[in-house]
C-alpha positions as CSV (number, residue, x, y, z in Angstrom):
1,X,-12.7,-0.8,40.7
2,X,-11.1,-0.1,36.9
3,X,-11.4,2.9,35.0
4,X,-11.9,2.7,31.4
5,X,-10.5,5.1,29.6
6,X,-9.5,6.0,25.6
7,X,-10.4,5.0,22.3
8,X,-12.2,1.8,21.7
9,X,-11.7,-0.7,18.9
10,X,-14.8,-3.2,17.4
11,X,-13.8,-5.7,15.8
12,X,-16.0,-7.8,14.1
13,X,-15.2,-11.3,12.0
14,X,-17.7,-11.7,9.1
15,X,-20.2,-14.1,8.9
16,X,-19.2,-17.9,7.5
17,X,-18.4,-19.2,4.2
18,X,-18.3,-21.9,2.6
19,X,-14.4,-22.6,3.0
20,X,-13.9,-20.4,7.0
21,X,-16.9,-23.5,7.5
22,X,-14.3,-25.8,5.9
23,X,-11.1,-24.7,7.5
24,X,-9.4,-23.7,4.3
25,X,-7.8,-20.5,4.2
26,X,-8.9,-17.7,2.7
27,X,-7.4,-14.5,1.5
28,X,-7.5,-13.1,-1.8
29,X,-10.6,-15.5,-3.1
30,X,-13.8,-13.2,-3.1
31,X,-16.6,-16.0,-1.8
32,X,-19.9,-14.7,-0.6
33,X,-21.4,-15.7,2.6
34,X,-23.8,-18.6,3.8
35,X,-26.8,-18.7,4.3
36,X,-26.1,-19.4,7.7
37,X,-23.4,-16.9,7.7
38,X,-25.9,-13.7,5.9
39,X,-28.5,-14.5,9.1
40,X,-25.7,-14.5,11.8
41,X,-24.4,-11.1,9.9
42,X,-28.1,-9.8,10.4
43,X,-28.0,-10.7,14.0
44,X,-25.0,-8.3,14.5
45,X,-27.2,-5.2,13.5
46,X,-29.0,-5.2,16.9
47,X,-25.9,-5.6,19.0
48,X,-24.0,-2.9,16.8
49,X,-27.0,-0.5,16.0
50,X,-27.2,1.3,19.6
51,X,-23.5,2.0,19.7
52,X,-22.0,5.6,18.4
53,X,-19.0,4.8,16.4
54,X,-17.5,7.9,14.7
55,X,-15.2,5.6,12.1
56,X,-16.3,2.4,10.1
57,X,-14.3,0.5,8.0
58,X,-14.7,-3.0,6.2
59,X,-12.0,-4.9,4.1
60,X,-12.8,-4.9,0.3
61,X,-13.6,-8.6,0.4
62,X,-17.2,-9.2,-0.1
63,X,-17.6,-11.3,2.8
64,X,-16.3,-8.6,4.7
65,X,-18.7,-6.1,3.3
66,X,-21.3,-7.7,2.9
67,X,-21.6,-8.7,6.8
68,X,-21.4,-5.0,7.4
69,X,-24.2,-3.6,5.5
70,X,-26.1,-6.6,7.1
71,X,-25.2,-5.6,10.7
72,X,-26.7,-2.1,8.9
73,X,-23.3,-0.6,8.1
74,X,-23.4,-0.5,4.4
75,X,-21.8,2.8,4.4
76,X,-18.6,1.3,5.9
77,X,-15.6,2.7,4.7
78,X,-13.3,0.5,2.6
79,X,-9.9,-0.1,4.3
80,X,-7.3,-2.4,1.8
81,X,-5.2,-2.5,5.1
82,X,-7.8,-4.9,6.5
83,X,-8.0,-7.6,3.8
84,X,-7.1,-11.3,5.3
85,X,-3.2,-12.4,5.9
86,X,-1.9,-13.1,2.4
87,X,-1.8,-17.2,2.3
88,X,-0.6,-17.1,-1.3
89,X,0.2,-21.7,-2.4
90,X,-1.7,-22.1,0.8
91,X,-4.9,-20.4,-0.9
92,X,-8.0,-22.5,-0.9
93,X,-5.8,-25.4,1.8
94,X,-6.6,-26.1,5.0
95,X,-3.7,-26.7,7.7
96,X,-4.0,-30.4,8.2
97,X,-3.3,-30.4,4.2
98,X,-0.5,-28.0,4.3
99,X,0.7,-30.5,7.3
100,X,1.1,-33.1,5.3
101,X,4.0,-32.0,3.7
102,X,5.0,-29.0,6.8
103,X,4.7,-30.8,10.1
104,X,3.6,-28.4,12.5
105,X,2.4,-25.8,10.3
106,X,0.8,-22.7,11.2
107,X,0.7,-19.3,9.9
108,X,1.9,-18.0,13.5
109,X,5.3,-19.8,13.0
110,X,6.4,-20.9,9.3
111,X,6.3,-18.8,6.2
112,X,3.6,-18.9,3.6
113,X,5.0,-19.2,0.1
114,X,3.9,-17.0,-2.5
115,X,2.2,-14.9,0.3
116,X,2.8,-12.3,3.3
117,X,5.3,-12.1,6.2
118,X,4.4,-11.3,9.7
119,X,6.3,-8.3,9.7
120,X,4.1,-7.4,6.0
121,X,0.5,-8.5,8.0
122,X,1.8,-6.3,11.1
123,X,2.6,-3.5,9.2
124,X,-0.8,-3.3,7.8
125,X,-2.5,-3.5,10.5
126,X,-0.6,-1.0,12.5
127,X,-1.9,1.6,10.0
128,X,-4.9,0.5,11.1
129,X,-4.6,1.1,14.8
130,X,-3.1,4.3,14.6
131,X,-5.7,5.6,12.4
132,X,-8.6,4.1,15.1
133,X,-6.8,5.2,17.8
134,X,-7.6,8.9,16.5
135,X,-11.3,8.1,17.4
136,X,-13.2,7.3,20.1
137,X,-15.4,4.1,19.0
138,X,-14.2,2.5,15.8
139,X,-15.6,-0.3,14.0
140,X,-14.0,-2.5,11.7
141,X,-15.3,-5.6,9.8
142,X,-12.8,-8.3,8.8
143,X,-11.4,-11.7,8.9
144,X,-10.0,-14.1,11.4
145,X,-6.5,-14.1,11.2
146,X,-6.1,-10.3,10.1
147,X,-8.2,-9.2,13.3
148,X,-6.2,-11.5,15.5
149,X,-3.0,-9.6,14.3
150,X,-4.7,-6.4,14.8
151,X,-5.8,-7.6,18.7
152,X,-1.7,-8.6,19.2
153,X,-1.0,-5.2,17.9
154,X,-3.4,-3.0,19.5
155,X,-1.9,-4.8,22.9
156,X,1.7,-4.1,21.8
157,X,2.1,-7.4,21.3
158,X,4.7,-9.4,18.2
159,X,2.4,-10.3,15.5
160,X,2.6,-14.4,16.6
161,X,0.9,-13.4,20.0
162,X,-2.7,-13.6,17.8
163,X,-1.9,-17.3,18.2
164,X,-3.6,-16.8,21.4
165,X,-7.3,-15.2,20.3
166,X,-9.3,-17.5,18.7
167,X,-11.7,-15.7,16.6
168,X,-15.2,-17.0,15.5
169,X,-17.2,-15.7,12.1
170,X,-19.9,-13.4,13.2
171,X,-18.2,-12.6,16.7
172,X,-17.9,-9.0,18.1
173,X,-14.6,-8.6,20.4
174,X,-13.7,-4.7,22.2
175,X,-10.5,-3.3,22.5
176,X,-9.8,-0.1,24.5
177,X,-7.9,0.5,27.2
178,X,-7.6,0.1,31.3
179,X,-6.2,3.5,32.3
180,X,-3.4,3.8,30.3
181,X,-2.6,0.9,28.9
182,X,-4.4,-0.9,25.6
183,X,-6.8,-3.8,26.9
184,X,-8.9,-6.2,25.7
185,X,-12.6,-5.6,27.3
186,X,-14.5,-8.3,25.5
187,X,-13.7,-11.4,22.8
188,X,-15.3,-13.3,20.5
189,X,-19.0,-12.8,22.0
């Protein structure tokens, strides 16, 4: 039998837009949710509203923020280190379009022109597990690729190991630890 032990990490993806439904990637552009995607957010409040959690924090993006006041977190703290992995000429593409011209793209293993590094994304997002870490039950509200980072780095993994977590829209995954060491106690659920 495990013992479960330390701080614990919520992550939770926000609900669908038009272009995370489309595959295009999505960073800096500010699009609201779905309609699909607001009554998935409101599903989240019951499966969030028993649990204590003693820091909340969204990215500013308002699909971001707007899934946490639905989930009934409207008082979420804004965190800039959470916004989505800078995509800059890849803004608004999907991968099978950026393929076209990079075989074998993916953000895990080419550069994004105009945008972030790995080593930028992870940065950001160590920020944000140290400061978590200094709580018992965190709660953040973000976006796919930024919380897979965030999972790789809470694990001590490189940043390219969030290859490995696929992350849905409207999902709530756990990090915390097994004894001493970080773990990942439930994904994409």
């Amino acid at each position: 039998m495990s013992s479960v032990a330390g701080p614990e990490l919520w992550v939770v993806r926000h609900g669908e837009t038009e272009w995370s439904r489309d595959g295009k990637h999505t960073s800096a552009t500010d699009l609201p949710l779905t309609d699909v995607g607001e009554a998935a957010a409101r599903e989240l409040a019951p499966r969030l509203g028993g649990v204590e959690f003693d820091l909340v924090l969204t990215s500013p993006r308002l699909r971001a923020r707007r899934t946490a006041e639905l989930a009934g977190f409207a008082d979420a703290e804004v965190d800039d280190d959470l916004v989505e992995w800078g995509y800059g000429d890849y803004e608004g593409v999907t991968t099978a379009e950026i393929r076209e011209s990079v075989p074998g793209w993916t953000v895990w293993t080419h550069p994004t022109p105009g945008g972030e590094t790995a080593e930028e994304v992870g940065a950001r997002l160590d920020r944000v597990v140290a400061r978590s870490r200094r709580h018992q039950r965190a709660l953040v509200f973000a976006h796919g690729h930024s919380l897979r980072v965030l999972t790789a780095r809470w694990l001590q993994q490189s940043v390219a190991e969030g290859r490995f977590f696929r992350l849905d829209t409207s999902t709530v995954s756990v990090l915390g630890f097994e004894r001493e060491h970080p773990a990942l106690l439930r994904w994409n659920s």
